[in-house]
Biopython code that builds the backbone (N, CA, C, O; Angstrom):
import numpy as np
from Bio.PDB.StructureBuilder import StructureBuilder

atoms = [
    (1, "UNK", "N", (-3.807, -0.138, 5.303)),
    (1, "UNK", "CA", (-2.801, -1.175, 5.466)),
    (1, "UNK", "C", (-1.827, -0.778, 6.564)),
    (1, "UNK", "O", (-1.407, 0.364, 6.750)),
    (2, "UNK", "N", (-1.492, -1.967, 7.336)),
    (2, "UNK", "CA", (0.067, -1.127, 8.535)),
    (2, "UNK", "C", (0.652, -0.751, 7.123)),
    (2, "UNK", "O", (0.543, -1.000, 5.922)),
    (3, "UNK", "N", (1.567, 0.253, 8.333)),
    (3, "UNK", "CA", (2.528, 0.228, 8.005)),
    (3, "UNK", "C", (3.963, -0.384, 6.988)),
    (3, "UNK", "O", (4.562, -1.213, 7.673)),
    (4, "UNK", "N", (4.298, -0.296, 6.305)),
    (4, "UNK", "CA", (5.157, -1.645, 5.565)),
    (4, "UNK", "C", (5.925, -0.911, 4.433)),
    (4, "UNK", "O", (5.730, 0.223, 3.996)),
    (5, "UNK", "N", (7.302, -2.295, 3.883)),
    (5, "UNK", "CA", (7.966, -1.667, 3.370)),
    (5, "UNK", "C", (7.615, -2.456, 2.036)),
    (5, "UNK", "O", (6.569, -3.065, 1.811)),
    (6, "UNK", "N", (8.859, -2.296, 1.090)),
    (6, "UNK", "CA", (8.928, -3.728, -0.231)),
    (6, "UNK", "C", (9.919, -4.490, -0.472)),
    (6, "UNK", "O", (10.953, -4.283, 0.162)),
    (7, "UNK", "N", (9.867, -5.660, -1.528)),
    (7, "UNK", "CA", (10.989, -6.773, -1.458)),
    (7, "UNK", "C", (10.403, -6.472, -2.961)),
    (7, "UNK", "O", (9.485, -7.152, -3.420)),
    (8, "UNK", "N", (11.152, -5.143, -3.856)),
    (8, "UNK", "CA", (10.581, -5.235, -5.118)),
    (8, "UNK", "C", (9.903, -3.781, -5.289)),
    (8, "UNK", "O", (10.037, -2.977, -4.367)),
    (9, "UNK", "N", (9.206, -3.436, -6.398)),
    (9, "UNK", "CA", (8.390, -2.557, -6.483)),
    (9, "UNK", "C", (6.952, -2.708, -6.209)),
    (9, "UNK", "O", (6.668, -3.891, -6.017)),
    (10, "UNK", "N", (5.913, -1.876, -6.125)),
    (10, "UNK", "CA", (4.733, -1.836, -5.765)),
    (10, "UNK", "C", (4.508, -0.870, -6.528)),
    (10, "UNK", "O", (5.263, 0.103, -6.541)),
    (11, "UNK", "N", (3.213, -0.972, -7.462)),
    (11, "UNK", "CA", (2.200, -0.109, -8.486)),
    (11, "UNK", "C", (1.075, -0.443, -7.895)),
    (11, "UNK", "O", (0.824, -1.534, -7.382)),
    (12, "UNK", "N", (0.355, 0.530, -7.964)),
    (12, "UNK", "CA", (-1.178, 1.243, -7.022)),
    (12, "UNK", "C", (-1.755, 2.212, -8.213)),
    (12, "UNK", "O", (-1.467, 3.387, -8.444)),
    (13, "UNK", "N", (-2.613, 1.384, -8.856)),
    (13, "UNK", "CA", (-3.249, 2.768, -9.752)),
    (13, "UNK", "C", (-4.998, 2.254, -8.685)),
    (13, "UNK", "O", (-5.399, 1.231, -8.129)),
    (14, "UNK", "N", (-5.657, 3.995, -8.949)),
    (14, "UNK", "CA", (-5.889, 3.955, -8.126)),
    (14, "UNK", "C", (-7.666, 4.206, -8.831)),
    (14, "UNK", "O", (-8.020, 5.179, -9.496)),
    (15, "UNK", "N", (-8.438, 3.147, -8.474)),
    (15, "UNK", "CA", (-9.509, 2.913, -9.365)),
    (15, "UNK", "C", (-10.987, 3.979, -8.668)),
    (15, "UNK", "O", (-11.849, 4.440, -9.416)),
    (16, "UNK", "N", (-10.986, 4.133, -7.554)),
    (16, "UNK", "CA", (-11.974, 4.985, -7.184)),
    (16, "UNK", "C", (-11.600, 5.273, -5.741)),
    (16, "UNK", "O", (-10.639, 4.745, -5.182)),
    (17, "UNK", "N", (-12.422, 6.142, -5.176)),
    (17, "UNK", "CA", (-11.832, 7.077, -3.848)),
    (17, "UNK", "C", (-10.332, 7.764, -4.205)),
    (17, "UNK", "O", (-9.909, 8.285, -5.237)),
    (18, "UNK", "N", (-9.568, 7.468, -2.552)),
    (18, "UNK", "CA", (-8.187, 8.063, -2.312)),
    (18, "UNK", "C", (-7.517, 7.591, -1.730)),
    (18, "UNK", "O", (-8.112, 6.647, -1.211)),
    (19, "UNK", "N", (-6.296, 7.622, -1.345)),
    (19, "UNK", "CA", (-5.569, 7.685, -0.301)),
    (19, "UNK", "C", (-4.606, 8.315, 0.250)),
    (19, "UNK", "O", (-4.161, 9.170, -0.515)),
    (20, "UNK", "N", (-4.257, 8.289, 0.912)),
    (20, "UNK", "CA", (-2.910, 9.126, 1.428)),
    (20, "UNK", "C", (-1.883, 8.273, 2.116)),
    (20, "UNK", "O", (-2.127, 7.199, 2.664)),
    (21, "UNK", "N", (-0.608, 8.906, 2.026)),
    (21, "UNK", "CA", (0.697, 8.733, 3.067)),
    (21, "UNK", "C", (1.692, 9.716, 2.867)),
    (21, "UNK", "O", (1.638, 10.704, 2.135)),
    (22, "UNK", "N", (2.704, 9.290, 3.683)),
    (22, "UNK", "CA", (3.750, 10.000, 3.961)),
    (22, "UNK", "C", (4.265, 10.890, 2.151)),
    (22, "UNK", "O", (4.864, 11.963, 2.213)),
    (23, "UNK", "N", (4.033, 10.458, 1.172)),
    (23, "UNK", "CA", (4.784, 10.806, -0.028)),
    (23, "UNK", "C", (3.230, 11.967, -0.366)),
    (23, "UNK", "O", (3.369, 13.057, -0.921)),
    (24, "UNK", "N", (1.833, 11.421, 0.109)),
    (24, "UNK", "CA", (1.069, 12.474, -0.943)),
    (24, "UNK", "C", (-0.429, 11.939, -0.466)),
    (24, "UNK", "O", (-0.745, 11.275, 0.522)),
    (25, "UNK", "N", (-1.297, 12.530, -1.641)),
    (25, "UNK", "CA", (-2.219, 11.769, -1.695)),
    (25, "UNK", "C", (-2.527, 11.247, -3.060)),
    (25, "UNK", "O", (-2.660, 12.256, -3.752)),
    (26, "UNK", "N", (-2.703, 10.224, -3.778)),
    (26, "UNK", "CA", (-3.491, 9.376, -4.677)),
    (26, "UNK", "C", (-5.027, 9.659, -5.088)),
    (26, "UNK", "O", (-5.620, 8.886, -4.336)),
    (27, "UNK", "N", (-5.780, 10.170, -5.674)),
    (27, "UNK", "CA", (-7.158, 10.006, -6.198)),
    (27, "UNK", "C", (-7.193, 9.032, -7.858)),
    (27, "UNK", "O", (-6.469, 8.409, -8.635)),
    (28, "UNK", "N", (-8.270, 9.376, -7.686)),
    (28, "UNK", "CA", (-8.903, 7.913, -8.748)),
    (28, "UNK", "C", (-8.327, 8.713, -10.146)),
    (28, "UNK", "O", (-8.544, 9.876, -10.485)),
    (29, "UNK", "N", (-7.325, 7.424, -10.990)),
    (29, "UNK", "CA", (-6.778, 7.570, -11.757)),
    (29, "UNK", "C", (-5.503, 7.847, -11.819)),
    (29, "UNK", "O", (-4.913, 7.897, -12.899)),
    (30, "UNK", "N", (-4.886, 8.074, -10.604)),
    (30, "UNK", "CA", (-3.469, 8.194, -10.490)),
    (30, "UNK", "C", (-2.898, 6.897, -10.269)),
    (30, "UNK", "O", (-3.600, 5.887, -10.221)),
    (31, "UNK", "N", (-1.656, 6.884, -10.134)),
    (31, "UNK", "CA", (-0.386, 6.074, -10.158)),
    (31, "UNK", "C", (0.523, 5.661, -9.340)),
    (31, "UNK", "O", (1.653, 5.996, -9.693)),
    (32, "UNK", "N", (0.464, 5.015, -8.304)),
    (32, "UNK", "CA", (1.625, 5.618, -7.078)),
    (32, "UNK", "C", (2.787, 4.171, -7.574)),
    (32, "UNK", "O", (2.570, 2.971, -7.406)),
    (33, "UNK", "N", (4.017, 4.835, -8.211)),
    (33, "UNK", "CA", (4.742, 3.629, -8.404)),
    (33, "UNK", "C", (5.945, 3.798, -7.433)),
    (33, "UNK", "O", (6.603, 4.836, -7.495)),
    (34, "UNK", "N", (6.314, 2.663, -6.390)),
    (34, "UNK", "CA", (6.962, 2.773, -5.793)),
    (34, "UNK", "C", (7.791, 2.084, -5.774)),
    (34, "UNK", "O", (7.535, 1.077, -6.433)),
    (35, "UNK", "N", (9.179, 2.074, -5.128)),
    (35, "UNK", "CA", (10.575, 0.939, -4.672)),
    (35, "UNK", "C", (10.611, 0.746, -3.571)),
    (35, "UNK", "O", (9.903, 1.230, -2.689)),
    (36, "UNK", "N", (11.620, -0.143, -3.482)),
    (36, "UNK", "CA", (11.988, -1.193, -2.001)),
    (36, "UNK", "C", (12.745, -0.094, -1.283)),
    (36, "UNK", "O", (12.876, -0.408, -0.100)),
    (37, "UNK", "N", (13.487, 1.502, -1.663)),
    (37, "UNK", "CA", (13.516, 2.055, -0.388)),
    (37, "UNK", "C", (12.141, 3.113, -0.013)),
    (37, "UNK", "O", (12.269, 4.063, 0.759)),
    (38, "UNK", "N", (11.411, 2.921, -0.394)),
    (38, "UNK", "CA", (10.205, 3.689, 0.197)),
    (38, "UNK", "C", (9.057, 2.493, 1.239)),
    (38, "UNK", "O", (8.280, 1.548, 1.107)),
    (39, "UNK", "N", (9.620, 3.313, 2.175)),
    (39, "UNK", "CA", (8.214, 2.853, 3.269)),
    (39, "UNK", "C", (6.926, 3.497, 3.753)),
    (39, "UNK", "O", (7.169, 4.508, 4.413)),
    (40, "UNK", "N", (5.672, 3.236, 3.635)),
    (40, "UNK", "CA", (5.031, 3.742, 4.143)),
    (40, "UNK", "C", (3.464, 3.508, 4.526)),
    (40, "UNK", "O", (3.417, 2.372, 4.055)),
    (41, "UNK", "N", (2.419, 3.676, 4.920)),
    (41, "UNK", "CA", (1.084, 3.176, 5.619)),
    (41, "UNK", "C", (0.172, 4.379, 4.930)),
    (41, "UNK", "O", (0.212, 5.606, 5.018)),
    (42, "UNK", "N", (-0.670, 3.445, 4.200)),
    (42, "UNK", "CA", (-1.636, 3.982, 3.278)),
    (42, "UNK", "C", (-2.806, 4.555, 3.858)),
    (42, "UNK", "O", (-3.073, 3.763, 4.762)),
    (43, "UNK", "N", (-3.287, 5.062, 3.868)),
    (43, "UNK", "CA", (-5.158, 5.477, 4.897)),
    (43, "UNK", "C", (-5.954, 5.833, 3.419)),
    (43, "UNK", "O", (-5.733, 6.506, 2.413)),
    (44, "UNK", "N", (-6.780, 5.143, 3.832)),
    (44, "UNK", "CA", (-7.678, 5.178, 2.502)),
    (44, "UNK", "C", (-9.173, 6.644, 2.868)),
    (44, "UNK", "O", (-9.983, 6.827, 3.777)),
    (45, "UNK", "N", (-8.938, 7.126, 1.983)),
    (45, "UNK", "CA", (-10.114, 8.493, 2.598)),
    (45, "UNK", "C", (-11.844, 7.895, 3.607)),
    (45, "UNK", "O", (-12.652, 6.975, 3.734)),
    (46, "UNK", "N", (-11.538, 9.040, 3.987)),
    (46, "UNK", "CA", (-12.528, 8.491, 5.481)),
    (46, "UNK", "C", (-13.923, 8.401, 5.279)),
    (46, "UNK", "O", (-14.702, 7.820, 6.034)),
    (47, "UNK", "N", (-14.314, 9.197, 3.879)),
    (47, "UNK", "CA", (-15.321, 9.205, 3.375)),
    (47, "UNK", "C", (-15.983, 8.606, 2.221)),
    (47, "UNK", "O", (-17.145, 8.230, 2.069)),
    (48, "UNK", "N", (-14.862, 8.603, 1.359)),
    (48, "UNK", "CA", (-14.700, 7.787, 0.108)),
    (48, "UNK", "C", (-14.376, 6.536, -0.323)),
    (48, "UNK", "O", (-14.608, 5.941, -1.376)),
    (49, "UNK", "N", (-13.771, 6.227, 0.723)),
    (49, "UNK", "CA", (-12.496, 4.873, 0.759)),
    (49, "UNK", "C", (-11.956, 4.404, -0.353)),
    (49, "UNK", "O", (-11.815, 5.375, -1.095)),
    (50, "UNK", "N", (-11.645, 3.618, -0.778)),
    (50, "UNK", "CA", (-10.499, 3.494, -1.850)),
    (50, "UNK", "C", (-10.469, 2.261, -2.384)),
    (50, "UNK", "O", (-10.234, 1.248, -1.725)),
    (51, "UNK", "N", (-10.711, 2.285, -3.627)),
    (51, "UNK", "CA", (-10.716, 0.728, -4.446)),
    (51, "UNK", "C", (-9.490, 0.870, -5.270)),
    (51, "UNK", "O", (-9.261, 1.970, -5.773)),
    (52, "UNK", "N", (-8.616, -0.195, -5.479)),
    (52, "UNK", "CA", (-7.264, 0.163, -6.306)),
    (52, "UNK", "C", (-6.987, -1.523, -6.169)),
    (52, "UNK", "O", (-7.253, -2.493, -5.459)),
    (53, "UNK", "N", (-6.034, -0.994, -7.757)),
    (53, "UNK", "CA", (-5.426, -2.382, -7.954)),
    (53, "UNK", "C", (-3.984, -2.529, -7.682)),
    (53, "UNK", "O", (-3.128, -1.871, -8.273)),
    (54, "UNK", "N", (-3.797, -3.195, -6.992)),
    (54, "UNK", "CA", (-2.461, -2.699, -6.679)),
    (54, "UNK", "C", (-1.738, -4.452, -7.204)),
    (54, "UNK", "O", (-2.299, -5.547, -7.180)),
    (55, "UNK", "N", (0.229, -3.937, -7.808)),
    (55, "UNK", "CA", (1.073, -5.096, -8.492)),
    (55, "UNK", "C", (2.132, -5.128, -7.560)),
    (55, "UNK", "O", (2.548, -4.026, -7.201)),
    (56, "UNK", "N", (2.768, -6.330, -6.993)),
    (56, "UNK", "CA", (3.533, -5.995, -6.533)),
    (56, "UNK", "C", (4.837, -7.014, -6.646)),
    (56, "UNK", "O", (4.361, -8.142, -6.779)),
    (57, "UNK", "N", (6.103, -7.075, -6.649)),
    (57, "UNK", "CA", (6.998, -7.889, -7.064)),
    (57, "UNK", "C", (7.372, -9.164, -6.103)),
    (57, "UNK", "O", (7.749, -10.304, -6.374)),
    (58, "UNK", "N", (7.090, -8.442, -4.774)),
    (58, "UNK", "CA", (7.479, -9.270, -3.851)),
    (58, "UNK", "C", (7.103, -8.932, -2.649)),
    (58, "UNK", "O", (7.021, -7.714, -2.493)),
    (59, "UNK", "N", (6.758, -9.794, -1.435)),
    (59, "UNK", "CA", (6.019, -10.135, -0.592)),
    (59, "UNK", "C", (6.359, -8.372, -0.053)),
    (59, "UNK", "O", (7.325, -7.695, -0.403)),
    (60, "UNK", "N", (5.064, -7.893, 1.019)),
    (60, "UNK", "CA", (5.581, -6.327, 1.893)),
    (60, "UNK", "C", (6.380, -6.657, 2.910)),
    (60, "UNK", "O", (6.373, -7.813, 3.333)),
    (61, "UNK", "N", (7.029, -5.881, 3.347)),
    (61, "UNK", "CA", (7.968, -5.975, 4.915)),
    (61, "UNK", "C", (6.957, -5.463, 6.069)),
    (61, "UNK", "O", (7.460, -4.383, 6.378)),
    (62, "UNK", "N", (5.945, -5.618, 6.782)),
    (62, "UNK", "CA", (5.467, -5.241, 7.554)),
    (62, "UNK", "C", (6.219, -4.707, 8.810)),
    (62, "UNK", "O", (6.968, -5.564, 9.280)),
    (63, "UNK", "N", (6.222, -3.331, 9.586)),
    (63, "UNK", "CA", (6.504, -3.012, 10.718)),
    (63, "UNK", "C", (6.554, -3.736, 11.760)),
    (63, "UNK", "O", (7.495, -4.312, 12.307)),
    (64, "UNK", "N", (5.046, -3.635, 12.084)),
    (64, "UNK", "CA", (4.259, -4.182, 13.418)),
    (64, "UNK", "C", (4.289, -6.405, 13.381)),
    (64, "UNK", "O", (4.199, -7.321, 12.564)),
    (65, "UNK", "N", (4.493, -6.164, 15.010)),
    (65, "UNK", "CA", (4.526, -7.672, 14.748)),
    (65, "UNK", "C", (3.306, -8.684, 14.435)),
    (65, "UNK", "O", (3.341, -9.813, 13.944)),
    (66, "UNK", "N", (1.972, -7.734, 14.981)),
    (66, "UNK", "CA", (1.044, -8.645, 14.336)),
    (66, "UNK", "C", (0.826, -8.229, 13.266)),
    (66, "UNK", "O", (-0.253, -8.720, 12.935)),
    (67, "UNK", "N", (1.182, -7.628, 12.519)),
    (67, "UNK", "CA", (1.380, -8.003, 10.737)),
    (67, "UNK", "C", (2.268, -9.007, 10.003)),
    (67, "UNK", "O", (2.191, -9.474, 8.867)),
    (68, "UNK", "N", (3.210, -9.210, 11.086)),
    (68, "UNK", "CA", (4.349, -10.076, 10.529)),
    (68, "UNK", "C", (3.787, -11.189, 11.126)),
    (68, "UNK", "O", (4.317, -12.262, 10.839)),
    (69, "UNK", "N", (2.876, -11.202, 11.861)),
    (69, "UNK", "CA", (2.634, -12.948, 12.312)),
    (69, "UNK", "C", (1.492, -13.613, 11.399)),
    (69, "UNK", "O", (1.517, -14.777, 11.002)),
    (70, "UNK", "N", (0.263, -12.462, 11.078)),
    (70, "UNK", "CA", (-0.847, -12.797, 9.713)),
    (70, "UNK", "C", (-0.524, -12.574, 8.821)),
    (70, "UNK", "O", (-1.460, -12.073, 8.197)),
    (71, "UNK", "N", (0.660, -12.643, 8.035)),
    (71, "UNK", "CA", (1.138, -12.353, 6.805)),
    (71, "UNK", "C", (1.094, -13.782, 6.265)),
    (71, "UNK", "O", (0.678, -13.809, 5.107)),
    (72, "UNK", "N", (1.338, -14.723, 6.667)),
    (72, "UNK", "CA", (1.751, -15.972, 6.123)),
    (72, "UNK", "C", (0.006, -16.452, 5.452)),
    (72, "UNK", "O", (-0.025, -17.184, 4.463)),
    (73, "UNK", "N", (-0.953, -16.104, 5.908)),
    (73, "UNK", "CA", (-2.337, -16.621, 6.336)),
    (73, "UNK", "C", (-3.289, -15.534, 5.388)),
    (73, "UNK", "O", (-4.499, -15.664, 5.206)),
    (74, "UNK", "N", (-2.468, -14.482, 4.860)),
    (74, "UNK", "CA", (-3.059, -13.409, 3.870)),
    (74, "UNK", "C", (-2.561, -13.220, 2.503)),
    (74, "UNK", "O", (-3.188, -12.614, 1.634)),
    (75, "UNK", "N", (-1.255, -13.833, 2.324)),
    (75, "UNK", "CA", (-0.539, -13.619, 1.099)),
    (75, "UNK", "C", (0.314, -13.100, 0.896)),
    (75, "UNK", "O", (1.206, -13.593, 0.206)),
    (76, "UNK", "N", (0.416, -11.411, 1.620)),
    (76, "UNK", "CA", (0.797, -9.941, 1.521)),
    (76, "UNK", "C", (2.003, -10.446, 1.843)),
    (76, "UNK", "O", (2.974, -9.698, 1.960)),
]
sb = StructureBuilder()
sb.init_structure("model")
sb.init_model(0)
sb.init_chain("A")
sb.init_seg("    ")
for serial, (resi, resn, name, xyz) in enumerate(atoms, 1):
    if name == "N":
        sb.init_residue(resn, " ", resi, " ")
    sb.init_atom(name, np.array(xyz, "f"), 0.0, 1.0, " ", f" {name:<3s}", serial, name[0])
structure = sb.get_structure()
């Protein structure tokens, strides 16, 4: 995913593979519960990639501007 922030919390449990960012890395069965001051860009493992369900309260803040221009057209 870019880069991005929250309007709310975001829960990521994390159903198979991994991922990583700035706070860690996530493997299958963990938890990443986060708030609206944490920002950060997920990379899903390069080998494994990453299936997860992720909840979230309110729309992401995207960085980059073409995230903020396909946001309307994706949901996120």
């Amino acid at each position: 995913l870019p880069e991005h922030g929250h309007r709310g919390n975001e829960m990521t449990l994390i159903l198979r593979g991994s991922y990583s960012d700035a706070s860690g890395v996530y493997r299958t069965g963990d938890v990443a519960d986060l708030d609206e001051d944490i920002e950060h860009q997920p990379v899903a493992d390069p080998v494994e990639g990453c299936i997860c369900l992720i909840a979230v309260e309110g729309r992401l803040k995207f960085k980059s501007r073409v995230a903020r221009l396909v946001q309307p057209f994706t949901g996120f």
